[in-house]
VOGU-3710 file (C-alpha; in Angstrom, 3 decimals, decimal comma):
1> xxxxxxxxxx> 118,103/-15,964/-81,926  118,242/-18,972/-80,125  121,758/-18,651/-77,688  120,808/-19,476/-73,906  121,458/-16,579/-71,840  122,931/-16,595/-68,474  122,504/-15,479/-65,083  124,673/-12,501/-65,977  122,337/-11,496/-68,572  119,333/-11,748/-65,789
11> xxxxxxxxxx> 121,183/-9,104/-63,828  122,174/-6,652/-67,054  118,088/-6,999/-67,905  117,316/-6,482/-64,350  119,516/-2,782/-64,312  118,508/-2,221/-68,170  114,900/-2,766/-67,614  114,614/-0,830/-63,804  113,246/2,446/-64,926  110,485/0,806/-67,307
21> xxxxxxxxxx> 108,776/-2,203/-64,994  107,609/-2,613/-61,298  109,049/-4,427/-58,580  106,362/-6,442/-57,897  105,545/-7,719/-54,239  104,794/-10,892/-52,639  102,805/-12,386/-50,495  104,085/-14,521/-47,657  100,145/-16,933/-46,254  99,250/-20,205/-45,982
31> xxxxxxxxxx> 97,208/-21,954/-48,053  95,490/-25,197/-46,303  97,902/-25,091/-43,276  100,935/-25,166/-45,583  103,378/-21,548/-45,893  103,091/-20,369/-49,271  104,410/-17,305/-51,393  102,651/-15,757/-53,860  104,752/-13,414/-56,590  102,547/-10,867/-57,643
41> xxxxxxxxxx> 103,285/-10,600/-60,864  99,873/-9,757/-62,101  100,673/-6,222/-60,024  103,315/-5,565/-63,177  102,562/-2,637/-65,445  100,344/-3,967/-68,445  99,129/-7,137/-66,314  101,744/-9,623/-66,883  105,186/-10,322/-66,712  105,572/-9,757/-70,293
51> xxxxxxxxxx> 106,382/-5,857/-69,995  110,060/-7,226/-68,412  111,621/-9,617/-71,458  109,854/-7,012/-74,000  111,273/-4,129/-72,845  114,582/-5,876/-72,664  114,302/-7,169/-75,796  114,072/-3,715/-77,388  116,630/-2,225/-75,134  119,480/-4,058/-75,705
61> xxxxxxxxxx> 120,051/-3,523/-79,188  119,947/-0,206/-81,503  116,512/0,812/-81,513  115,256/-0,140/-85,195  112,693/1,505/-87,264  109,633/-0,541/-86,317  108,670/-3,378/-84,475  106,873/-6,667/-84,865  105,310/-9,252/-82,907  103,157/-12,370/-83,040
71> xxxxxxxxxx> 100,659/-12,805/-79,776  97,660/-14,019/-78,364  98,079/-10,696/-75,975  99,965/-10,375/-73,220  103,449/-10,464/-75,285  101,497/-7,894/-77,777  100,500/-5,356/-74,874  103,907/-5,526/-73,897  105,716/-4,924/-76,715  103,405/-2,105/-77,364
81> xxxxxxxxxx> 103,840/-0,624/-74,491  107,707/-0,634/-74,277  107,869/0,122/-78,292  105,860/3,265/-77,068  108,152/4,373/-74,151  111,036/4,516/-77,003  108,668/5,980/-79,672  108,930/2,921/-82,302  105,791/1,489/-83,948  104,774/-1,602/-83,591
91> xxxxxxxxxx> 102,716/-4,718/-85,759  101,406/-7,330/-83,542  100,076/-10,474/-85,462  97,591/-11,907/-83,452  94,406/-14,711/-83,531  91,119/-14,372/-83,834  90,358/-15,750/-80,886  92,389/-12,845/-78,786  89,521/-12,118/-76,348  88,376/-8,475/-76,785
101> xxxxxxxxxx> 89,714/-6,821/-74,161  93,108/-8,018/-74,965  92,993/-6,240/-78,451  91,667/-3,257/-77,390  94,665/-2,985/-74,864  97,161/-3,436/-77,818  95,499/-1,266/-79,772  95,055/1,500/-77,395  98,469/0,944/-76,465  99,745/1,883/-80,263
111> xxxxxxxxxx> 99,890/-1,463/-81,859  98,643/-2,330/-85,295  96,630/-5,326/-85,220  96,442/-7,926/-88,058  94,387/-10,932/-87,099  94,609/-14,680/-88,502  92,300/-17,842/-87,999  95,355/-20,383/-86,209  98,530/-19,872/-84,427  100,949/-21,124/-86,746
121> xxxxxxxxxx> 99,617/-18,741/-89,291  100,148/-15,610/-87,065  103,943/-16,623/-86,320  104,651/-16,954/-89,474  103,340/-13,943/-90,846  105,217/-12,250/-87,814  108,561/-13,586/-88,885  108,079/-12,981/-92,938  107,695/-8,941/-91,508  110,589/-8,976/-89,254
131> xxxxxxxxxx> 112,759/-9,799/-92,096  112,268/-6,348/-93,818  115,278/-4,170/-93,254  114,673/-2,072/-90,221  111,964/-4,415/-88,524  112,678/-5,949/-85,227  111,231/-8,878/-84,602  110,524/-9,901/-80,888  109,560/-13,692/-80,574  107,341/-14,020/-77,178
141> xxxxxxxxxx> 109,749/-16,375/-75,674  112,299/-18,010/-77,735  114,211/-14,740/-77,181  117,503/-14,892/-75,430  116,620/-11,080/-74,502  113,382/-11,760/-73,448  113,916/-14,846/-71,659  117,150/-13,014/-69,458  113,712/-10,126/-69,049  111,546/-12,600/-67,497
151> xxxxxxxxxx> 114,694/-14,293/-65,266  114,399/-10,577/-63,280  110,807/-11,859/-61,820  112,728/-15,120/-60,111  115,604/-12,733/-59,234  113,496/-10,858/-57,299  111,757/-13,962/-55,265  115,414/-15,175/-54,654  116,287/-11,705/-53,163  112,702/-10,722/-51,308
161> xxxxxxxxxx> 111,650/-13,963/-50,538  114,988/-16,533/-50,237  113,648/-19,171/-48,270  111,583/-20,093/-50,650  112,912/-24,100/-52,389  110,326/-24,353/-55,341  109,119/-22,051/-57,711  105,806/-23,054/-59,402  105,250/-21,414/-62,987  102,807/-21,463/-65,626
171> xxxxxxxxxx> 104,163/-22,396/-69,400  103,042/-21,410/-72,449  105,655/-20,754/-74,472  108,085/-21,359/-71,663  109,689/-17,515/-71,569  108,797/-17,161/-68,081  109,568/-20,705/-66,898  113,162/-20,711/-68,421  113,749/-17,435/-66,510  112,629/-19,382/-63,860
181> xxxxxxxxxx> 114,810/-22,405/-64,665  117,418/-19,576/-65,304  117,361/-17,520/-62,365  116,352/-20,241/-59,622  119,709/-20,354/-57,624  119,099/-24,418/-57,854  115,870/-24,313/-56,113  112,528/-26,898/-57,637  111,207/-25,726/-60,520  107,407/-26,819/-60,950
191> xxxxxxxxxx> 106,181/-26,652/-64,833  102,155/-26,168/-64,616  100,320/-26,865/-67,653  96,232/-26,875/-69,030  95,678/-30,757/-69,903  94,767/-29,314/-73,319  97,523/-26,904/-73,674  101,042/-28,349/-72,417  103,511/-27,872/-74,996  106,722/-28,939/-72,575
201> xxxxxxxxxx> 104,756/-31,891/-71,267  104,942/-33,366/-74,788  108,141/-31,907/-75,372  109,018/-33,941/-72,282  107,570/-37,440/-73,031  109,041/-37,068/-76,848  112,551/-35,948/-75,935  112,223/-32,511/-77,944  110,058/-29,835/-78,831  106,970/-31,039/-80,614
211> xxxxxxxxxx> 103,821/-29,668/-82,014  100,834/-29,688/-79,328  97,159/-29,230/-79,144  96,068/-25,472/-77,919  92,593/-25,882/-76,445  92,011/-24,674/-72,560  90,792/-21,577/-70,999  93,994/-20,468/-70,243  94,657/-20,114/-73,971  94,980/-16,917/-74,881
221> xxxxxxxxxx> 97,703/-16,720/-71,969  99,339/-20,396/-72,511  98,504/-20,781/-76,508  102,296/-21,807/-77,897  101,663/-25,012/-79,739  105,670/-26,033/-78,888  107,573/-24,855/-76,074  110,664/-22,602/-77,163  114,299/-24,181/-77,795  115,499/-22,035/-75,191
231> xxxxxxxxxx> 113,101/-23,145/-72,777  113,086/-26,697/-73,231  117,002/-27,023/-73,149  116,688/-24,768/-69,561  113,667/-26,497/-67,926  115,587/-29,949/-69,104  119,264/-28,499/-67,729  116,837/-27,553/-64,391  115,025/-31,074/-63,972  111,949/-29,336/-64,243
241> xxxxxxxxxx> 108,763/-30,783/-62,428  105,506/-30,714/-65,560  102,579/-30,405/-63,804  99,455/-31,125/-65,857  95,612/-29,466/-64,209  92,221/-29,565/-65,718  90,052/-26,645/-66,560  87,971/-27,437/-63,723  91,354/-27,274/-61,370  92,153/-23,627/-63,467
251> xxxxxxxxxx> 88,953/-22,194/-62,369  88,537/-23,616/-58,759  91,754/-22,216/-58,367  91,165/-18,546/-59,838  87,997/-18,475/-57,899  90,031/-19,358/-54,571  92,507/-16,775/-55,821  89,663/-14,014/-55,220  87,683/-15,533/-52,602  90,252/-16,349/-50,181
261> xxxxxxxxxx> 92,867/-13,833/-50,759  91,383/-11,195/-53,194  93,314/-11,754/-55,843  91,879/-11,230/-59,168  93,881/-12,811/-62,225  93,786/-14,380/-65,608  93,022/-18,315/-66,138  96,343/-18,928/-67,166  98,024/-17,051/-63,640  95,467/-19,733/-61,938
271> xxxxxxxxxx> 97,717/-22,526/-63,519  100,358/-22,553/-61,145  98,243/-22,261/-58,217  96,008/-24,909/-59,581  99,246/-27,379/-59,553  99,969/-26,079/-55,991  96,491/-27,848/-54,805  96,598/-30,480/-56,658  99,045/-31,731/-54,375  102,112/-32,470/-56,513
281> xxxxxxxxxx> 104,333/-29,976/-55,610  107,319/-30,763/-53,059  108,657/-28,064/-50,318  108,221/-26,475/-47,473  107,831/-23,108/-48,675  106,847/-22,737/-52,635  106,561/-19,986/-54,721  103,283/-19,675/-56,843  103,823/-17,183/-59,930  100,904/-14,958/-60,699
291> xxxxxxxxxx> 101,907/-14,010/-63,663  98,740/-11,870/-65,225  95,362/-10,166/-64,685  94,279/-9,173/-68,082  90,866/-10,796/-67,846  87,494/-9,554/-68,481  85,950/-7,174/-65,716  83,351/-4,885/-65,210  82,321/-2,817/-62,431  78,880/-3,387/-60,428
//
């Protein structure tokens, strides 16, 4: 399923998916003198964004008999979560290196967990099950479903928040940034990328989607070793800014996150806000995406 959606299919998702997901709130500061939104997007139900092109995803189709899923987390929770509202089971293929706390979220969220050593081997043991009759499979972004799921969180900056001009998001896969790119209403769209994990940065310099590294931090959040077709032809249409940080910008900038404004999120929702002080990003009033919180935490 790789046909681009529209901003139509933003506003369908955003009615279809309105009893499942929160409305998540921002927060209008300054950071360093400068006016700055923050989209709170780690606020959403299951920690990320992902709960909005999952649920979707399952919604706007016959329910089928089970679902399936390849993910490093986030995408898995999700799924989960909204295959359990509906009362389908789900398969999430994941990697081993799915921190802990991630997996136990899945699991204790329904999902059946089946682990392998790389990437490229859970996708494609993901998309060998969702060929069985009755399996849905629901890619993590190169879903026109999804990606119209994930155009609701821009939709909702452009209506709470519209003098914002540049939106700042965090790419892994790119599901998220081509709802962005989707759902801007022609305002900058700011790509932010790990150094060692920036799938649409080499998609960028090569002209298409490549294969990329996957090593950063922000991995188990950002882990796609090649942006989606969908995203790439969307963050292209949209003259997307890529914005590449180090893992020392990731964590100065999660730290700041909680330090400064008591925000607690994942390394890869630090991504966009590490672009944001790195000083690259045009505007007078930008838009920084937090876009999850599942990290590790324990009380005192």
């Amino acid at each position: 399923m790789t046909s681009t959606p529209t901003i139509a299919d933003v506003a369908a998702a955003a009615d279809r998916i309105r009893p499942y997901v929160r409305r998540t709130p921002i927060l209008s500061t300054e950071v360093d003198g400068r006016p700055v939104v923050f989209k709170l997007e780690h606020l959403q139900r299951t920690g990320s964004f992902k709960l909005r092109g999952a649920t979707n995803a399952l919604l706007s189709h016959p329910l089928p008999e089970r679902v399936v899923t390849a993910s490093g987390g986030n995408h898995g929770l999700a799924v989960a979560t909204a295959a359990a509202s509906v009362g389908v089971p789900v398969t999430v293929h994941t990697p081993d290196f799915v921190p802990a706390q991630k997996a136990e979220r899945m699991a204790a969220a329904g999902a059946k967990l089946v682990r392998h050593p790389e990437m490229a081997e859970v996708f494609a043991a993901a998309l060998e099950e969702g060929k069985e009759p009755g399996v849905r499979y629901v890619h993590p972004y190169d879903d026109p479903d999804v990606v119209a799921g994930q155009g609701t969180v821009t939709a909702e900056i452009v209506a709470d928040a519209p003098e914002v001009d540049s939106i700042i998001v965090a790419v892994g896969g790119g599901g998220l940034a081509s709802g962005v790119a989707l759902a801007a209403d022609g305002r900058h769209v700011v790509a932010a990328e790990p150094e060692g994990c920036c799938c649409f940065n080499a998609a960028v310099r090569a002209g298409e989607p490549v294969d990329a590294p996957v090593d950063s931090i922000a991995a188990s959040g950002l882990g796609a070793n090649r942006i989606g077709t969908i995203a790439f032809g969307l963050l292209t249409e949209a003259k997307a800014q890529s914005v590449l940080v180090s893992e020392e910008q990731i964590v100065a900038a999660r730290d700041r996150l909680w330090e400064e404004f008591r925000l607690a999120v994942e390394p890869a929702a630090a991504v966009a806000f590490a672009a944001l002080l790195s000083g690259e990003v045009p505007g007078e009033r930008p838009c920084v995406i937090l876009c999850g919180a599942n990290t590790e935490w324990s009380p005192s």
